[in-house]
C-alpha positions in Angstrom: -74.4 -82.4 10.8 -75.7 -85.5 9.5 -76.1 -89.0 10.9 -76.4 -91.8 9.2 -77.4 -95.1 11.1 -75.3 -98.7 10.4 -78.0 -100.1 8.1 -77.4 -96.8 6.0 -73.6 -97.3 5.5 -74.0 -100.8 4.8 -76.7 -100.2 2.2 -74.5 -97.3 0.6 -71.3 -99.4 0.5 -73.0 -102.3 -0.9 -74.5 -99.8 -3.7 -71.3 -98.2 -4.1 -69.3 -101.3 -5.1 -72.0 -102.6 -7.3 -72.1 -99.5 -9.0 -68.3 -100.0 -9.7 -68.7 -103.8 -10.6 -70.6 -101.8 -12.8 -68.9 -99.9 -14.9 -65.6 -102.6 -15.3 -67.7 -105.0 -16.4 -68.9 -102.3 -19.5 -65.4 -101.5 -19.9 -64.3 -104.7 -20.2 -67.1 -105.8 -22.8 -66.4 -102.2 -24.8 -62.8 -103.2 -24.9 -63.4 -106.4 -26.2 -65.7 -105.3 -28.9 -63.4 -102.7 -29.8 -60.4 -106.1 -30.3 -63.2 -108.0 -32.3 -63.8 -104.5 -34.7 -60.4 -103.6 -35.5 -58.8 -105.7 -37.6 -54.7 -107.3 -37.3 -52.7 -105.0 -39.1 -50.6 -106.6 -42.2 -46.8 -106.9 -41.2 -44.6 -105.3 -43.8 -41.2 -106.1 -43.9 -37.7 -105.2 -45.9 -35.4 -107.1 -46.6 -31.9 -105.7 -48.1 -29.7 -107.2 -50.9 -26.9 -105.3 -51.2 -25.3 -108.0 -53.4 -27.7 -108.2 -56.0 -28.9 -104.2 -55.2 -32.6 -104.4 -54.5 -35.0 -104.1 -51.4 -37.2 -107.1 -51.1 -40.8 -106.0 -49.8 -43.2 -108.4 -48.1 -46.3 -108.6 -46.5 -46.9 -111.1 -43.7 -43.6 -113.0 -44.7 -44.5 -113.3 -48.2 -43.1 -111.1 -51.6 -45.0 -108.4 -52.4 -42.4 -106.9 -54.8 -38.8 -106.2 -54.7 -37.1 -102.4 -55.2 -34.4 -103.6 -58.4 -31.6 -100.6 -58.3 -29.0 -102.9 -60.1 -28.7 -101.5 -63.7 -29.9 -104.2 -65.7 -32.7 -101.7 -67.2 -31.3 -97.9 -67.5 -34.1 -96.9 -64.2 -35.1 -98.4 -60.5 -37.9 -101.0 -60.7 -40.4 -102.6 -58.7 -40.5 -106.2 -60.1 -42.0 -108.5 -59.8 -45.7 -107.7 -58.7 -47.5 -110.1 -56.9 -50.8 -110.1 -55.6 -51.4 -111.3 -52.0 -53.2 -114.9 -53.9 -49.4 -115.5 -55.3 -50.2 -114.5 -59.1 -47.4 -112.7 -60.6 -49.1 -109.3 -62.4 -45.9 -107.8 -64.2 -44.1 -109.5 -67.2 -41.0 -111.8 -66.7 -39.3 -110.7 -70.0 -36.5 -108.9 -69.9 -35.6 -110.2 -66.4 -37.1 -113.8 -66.6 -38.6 -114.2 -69.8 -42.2 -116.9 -69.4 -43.2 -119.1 -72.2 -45.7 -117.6 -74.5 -45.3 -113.9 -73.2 -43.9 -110.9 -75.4 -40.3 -110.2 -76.1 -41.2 -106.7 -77.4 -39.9 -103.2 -75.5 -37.6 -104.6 -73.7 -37.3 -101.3 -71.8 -41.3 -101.9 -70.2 -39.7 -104.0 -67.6 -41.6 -104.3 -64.2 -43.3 -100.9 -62.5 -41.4 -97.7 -62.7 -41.6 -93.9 -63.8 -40.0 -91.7 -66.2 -40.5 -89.9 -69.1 -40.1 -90.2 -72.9 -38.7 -86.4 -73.6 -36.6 -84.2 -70.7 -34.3 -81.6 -72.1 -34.8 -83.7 -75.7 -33.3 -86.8 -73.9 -35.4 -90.3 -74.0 -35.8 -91.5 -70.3 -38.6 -94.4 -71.3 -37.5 -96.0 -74.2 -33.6 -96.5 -73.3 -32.7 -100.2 -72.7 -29.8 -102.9 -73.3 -31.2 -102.6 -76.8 -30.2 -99.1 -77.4 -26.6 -99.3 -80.0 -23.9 -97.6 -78.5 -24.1 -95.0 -81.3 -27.6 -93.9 -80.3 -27.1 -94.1 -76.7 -26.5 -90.0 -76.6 -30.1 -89.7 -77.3 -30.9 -91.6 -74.2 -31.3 -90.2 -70.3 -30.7 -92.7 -67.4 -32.1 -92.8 -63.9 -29.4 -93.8 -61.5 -29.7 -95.2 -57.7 -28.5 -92.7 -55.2 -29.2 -94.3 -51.6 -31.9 -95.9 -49.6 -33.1 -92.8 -47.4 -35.6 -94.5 -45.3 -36.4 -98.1 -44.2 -39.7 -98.2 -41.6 -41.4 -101.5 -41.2 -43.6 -99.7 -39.1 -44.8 -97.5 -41.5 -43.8 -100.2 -44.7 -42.3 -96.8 -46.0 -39.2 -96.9 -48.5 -37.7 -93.8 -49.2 -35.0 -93.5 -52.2 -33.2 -91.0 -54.4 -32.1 -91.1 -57.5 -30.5 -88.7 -60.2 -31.6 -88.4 -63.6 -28.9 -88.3 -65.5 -27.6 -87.4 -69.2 -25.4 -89.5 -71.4 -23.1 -86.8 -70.4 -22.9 -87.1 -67.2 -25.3 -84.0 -66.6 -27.3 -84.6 -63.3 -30.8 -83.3 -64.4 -33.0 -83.9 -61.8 -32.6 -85.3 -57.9 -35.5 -87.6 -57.7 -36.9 -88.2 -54.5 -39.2 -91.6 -54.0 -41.2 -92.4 -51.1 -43.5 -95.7 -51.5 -45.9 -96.7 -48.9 -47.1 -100.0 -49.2 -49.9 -101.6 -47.2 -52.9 -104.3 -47.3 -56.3 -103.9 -47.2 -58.1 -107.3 -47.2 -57.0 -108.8 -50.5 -56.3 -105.4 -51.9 -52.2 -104.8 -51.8 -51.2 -101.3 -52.1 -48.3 -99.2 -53.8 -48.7 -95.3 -53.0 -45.6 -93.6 -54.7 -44.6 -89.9 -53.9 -41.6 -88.5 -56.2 -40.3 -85.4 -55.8 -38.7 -84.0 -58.5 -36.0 -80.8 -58.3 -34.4 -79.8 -61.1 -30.5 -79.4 -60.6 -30.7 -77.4 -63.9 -33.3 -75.9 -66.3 -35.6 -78.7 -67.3 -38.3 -78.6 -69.9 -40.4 -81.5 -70.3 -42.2 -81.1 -73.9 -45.4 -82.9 -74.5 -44.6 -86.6 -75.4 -46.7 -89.9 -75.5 -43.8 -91.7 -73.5 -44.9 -91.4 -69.9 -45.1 -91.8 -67.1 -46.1 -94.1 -63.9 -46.4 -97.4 -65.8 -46.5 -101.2 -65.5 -45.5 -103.9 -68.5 -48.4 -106.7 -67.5 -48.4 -110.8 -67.5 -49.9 -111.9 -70.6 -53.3 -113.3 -68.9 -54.2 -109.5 -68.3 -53.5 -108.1 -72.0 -56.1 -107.5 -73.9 -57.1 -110.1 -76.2 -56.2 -109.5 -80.1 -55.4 -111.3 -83.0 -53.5 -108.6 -85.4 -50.0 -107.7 -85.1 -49.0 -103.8 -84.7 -46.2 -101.6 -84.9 -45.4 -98.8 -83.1 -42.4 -95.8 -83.6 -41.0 -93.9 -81.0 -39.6 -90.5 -80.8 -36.6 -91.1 -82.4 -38.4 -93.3 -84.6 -37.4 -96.7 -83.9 -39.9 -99.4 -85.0 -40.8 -102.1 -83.1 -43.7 -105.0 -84.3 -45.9 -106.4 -81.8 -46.5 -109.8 -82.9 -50.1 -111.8 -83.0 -49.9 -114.4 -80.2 -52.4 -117.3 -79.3 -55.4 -115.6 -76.5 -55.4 -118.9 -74.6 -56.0 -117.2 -71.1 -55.9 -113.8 -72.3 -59.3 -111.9 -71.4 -58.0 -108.3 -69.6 -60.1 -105.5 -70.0 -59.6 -101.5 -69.2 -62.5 -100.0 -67.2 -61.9 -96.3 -66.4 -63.7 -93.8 -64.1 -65.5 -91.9 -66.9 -67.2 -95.4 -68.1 -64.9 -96.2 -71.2 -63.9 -99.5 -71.5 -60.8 -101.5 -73.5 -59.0 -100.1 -76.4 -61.2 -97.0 -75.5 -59.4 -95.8 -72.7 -56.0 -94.9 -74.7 -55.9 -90.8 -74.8 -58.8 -89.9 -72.8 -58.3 -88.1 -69.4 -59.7 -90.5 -65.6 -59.4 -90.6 -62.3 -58.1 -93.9 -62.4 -58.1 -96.8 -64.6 -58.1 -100.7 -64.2 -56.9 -103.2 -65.7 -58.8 -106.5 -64.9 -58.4 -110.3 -65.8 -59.2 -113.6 -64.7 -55.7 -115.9 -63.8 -56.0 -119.6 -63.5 -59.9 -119.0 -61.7 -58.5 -115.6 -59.6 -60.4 -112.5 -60.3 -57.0 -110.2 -60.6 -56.8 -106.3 -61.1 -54.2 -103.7 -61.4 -55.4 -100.0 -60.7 -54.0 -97.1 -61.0 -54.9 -94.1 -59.4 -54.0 -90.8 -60.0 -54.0 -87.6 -57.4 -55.5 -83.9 -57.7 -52.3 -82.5 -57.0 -50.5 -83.6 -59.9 -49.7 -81.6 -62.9 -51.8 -82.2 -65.5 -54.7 -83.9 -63.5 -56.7 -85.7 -64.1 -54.0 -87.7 -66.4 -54.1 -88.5 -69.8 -53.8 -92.6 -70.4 -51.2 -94.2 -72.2 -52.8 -98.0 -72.2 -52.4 -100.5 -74.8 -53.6 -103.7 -75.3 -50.6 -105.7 -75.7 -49.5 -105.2 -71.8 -48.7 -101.3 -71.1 -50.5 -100.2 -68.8 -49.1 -96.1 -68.1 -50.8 -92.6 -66.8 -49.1 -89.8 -68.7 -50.0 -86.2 -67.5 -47.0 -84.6 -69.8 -48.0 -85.7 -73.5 -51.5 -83.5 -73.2 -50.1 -82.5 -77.1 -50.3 -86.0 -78.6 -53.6 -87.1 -76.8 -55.4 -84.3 -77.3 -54.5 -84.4 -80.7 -53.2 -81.0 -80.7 -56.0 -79.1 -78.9 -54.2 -78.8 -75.5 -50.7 -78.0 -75.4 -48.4 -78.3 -72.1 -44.5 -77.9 -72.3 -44.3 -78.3 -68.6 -40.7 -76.7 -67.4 -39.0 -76.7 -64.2 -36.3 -73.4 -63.3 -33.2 -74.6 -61.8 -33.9 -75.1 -57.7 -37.7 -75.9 -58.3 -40.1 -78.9 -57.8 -42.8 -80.9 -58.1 -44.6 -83.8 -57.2 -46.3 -86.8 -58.5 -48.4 -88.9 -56.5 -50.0 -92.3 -57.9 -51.8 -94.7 -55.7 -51.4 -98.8 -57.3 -53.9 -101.1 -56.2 -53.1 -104.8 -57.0 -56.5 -107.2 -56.1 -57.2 -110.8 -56.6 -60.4 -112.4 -55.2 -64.1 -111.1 -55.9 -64.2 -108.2 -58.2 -63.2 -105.0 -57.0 -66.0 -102.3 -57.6 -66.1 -99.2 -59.1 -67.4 -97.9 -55.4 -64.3 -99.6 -53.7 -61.9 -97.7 -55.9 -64.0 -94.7 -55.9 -63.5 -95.1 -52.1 -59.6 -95.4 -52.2 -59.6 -92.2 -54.6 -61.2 -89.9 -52.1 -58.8 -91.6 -49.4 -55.8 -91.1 -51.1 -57.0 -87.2 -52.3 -57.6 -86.2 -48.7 
C-alpha cells in the first residue's frame, strides 16, 4: 500500500485544482470565441391579412415581400420586392403604377410562376385585360389555404389549384418558400410541387415560368420601341421611354451578357443595376433537379426577368423538342433559389457559392 506524506497531498491538491482552473478558463475563452464567430441570425416574421388576403414577410421588423392571394391578377404573387437597403426591385404597375415606369403586360405583376400553355390553356398571359369573350382560352391559379406558418424556419407553405375557365381543377400546386438573410443578400428559395389531378401536357411554349416584372432602374437601357405577340396572338407595343437611371445589365453563368442571355441555357442569371448610388441585383438560380435543367432564359430588356425550362422548342429554335406531360396522380418539382442584393457587387464566386449550396 502506499503512503503518501502531508506535503504530498497538499502539493497534489494544489495541482489538481489548478489543473481545473485550467481547463474552465479554456472553455470559457472557446465559448466566447465561438459567440464572437457565429453571427445573430435574421428574425423572420409573418404577418397575416386576412382582410386584404396576403401574408406579409419581414426580416428584422422590416418588409421583405408580402404573399398577395387576393385575385386582382388571375395567380398568387409575391409583391413587392424589397431589398434589405429599402429599394423596391419589382414594378408598381398594375398594383401601384410609379411615374415613368411601363404600363405594358399588365399580367407581369410582381414574382410568381406559371406557364404560358397547360392542356392549350394560357396560365401567364391572363389578366384584367383579357375580354370576357377570350377568357376561355385562359387558365387561373386559385388560393387554396396557408399550409404552414414557421417564423422559426421563415417557411410559408401554400396550395393552390390550377384551374380551367371551366372550372376543371388541373393541377394541386404545392408552394413552400423559405426565406432568409445572408449579410445584405435576402433570399427567396421556392419549392412547388406540382400533381396533376388530370392528364396534363405542358407543350413547349416561350411563356414561362419562375419570373419577376422589374423597377424600371434595373431594365435594360434602350431607345426603340418593340412589339411582341403571344400565343394567341395578341400584340402588345413596348414603348421607348427616357433611360434617365436606367443601366441594368444580364450577366449569366456561361459569360453572356445583356440582350445575349434571351434563349440560351445557365445556371443562373443576374440582373444587376445601380438605384439612387445602391449596387442592387436580382438573381435567379435554378436547381439540378428540375426538368429541363439547366433552364432556358426568357429575359428581356424592358423588365422580364423569367427562367423557362418548358419552351426548349422555341429557344432552341426547333432543335430540341420537350412536350413535358404529367399522368393523372403524378408529380414534379421545381425548385428556384431568388437572391435579392444591394451593397458591393455581388460576385460571380458568391453566386457560384449559393448554387452549390442550394444543389446539395
Amino acid at each position: 500500500m502506499l503512503k503518501y506524506s502531508n506535503n504530498s497531498v497538499v502539493k497534489y491538491a494544489l495541482v489538481s485544482l489548478l489543473l481545473v482552473l485550467s481547463c474552465k478558463e479554456k472553455k470559457s475563452e472557446a465559448n466566447k470565441a465561438e459567440q464572437e464567430v457565429m453571427p445573430e441570425t435574421s428574425k423572420v416574421s409573418f404577418i397575416k391579412d386576412d382582410v386584404n388576403q396576403k401574408v406579409d414577410v419581414k426580416i428584422d421588423g422590416n418588409l421583405f415581400t408580402s404573399y398577395v392571394y387576393d385575385g386582382q391578377t388571375p395567380k398568387p404573387i409575391l409583391y413587392p420586392v424589397i431589398t434589405k437597403s429599402g429599394k423596391t426591385v419589382t414594378r408598381g404597375f398594375p398594383y401601384a403604377p410609379r411615374p415613368n415606369e411601363r404600363v405594358d403586360h399588365p399580367h407581369h405583376a410582381g414574382l410568381w410562376f406559371n406557364y404560358g400553355d397547360v392542356n392549350g390553356l394560357d396560365f401567364w398571359n391572363n389578366s384584367y385585360a383579357i375580354p370576357e369573350d377570350e377568357k376561355d382560352k385562359y387558365g387561373s391559379i386559385i388560393h387554396q389555404e396557408i399550409l404552414e406558418s414557421n417564423d422559426d424556419f421563415g417557411v410559408l407553405k401554400i396550395r393552390a389549384i390550377w384551374r380551367s375557365p371551366k372550372e376543371v381543377d388541373l393541377l394541386e400546386e404545392i408552394a413552400e418558400f423559405k426565406f432568409s438573410e445572408d449579410g445584405d443578400t435576402r433570399i427567396i428559395d421556392r419549392t412547388s410541387t406540382l400533381n396533376a389531378l388530370e392528364d396534363v401536357s405542358f407543350d413547349d411554349n416561350k411563356e414561362g415560368m419562375i419570373a419577376i416584372r422589374v423597377t424600371r432602374e434595373l431594365e435594360l437601357p434602350t431607345d426603340k420601341p418593340a412589339v411582341y405577340t403571344d400565343a394567341e396572338g395578341n400584340v402588345t407595343e413596348v414603348k421607348a421611354l427616357n433611360n434617365e437611371g436606367v443601366n441594368g445589365n444580364y450577366f449569366a453563368s456561361e459569360g453572356l451578357t445583356g440582350n445575349d442571355v434571351w434563349g440560351t441555357r445557365n445556371k443562373w442569371v443576374k440582373l444587376e443595376s445601380n438605384i439612387e448610388g445602391d449596387n442592387v441585383s436580382v438573381t435567379i438560380i435554378d436547381n439540378k433537379k428540375n426538368v429541363g435543367y439547366p433552364t432556358y432564359w426568357h429575359a428581356r430588356d424592358y423588365g422580364l426577368f423569367a427562367a423557362n425550362p418548358l419552351g426548349q422548342e422555341v429557344f432552341s429554335e426547333g432543335k430540341e423538342v420537350l412536350k413535358f406531360k404529367l399522368a393523372k396522380g403524378e408529380s414534379t418539382t421545381f425548385n428556384y433559389r431568388i437572391l435579392v442584393h444591394s451593397g458591393s457587387e455581388l460576385s460571380k464566386g458568391s453566386i457560384d457559392k449559393s448554387f452549390e449550396e442550394f444543389n446539395k
